[in-house]
N, C-alpha and C positions, 0 to 999 in steps of 0.2 A: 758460690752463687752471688751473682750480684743485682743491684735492687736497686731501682729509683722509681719515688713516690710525690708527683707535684700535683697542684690545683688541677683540675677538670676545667683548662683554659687553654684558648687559641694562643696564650702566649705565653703555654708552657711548653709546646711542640716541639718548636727549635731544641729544647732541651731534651726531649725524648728521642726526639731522632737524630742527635749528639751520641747519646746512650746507646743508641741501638747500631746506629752504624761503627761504631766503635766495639761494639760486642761482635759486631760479625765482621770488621776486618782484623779483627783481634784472632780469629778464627780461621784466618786465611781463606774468605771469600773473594771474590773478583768483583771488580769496581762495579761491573753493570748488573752483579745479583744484588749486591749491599744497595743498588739503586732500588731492583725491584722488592728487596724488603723493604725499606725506608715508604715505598709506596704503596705496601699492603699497609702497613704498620698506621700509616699516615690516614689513611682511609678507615682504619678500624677507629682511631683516636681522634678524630674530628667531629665522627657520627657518636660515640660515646659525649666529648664536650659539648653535641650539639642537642642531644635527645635524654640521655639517661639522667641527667639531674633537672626536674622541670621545676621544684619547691625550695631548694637552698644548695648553695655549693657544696663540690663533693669534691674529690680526690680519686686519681688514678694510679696505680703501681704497676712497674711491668717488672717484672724477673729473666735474667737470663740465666736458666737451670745448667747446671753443667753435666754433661753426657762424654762418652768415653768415644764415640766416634766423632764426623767433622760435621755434624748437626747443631745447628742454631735451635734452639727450644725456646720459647719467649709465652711468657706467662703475663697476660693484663688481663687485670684485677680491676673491678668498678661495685663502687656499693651505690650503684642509680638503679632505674630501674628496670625490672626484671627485662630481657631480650637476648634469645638468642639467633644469631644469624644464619646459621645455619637451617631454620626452620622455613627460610623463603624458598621459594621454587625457585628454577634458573629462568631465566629471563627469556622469551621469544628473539634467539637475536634472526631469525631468517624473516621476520616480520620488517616491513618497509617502516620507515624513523616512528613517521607521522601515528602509524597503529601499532606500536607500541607503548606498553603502561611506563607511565614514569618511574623508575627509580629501578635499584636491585643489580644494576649492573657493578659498584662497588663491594658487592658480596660476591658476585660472580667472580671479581678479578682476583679479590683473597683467595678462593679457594683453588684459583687458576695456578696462581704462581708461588703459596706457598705448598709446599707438599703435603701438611694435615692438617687439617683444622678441625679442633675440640672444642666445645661451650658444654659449662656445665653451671648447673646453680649451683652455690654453695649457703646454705643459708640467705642471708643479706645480700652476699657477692654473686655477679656476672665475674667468671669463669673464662678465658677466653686464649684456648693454648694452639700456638703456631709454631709449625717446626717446619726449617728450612734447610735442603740439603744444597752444598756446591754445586 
């Protein structure tokens, strides 16, 4: 299993999605899935540094579990607070720009292009388990 845990900040990113693409070319992905993981991943950890710590910084860990087929498992961990994404409805996309509610389409895209997405509370911890096949 391996594990990296930095600051709940925009300029720890770079360093997460270091991590992450390198867990999944390490797994023999193809350039343009490692892309569309890198931008689920990206969009899950932005909205965490941007919402889940609103009183003092916090920290986020992601894990990449290791599994016996060619599935990427990616586990990020946040002690901010409580929110799961999976709880939003999907978005009106046949609705014209203008009469559309803002926001939700970044939850929409994670569960578009990764293939399962879990949240669970764990005590303190947002939960937040992403598995992506070739």
């Amino acid at each position: 299993m391996l594990k990296i845990r930095l600051p709940a900040k925009l300029e720890s990113l770079e360093k997460f999605l270091e991590f992450i693409s390198g867990s999944a070319k390490g797994k023999g992905f193809s350039e343009d899935r490692v892309k569309e993981i890198e931008l689920v991943t990206e969009e899950v950890l932005v909205n965490i540094f941007s919402y889940a710590y609103h009183e003092s910084p916090g920290e986020v860990e992601i894990t990449d579990r290791k599994n016996e087929d060619d599935k990427l498992i990616l586990k990020i961990l946040d002690y901010g607070t409580p929110f799961d994404p999976l709880s939003l409805s999907e978005p009106e996309l046949t609705a014209h720009v203008s009469d559309r509610m803002a926001g939700g389409l970044g939850v929409f895209f994670i569960r578009e292009m990764a293939d399962d997405v879990r949240y669970r509370r764990d005590g303190d911890a947002n939960i937040l388990t992403l598995t992506f096949s070739k």
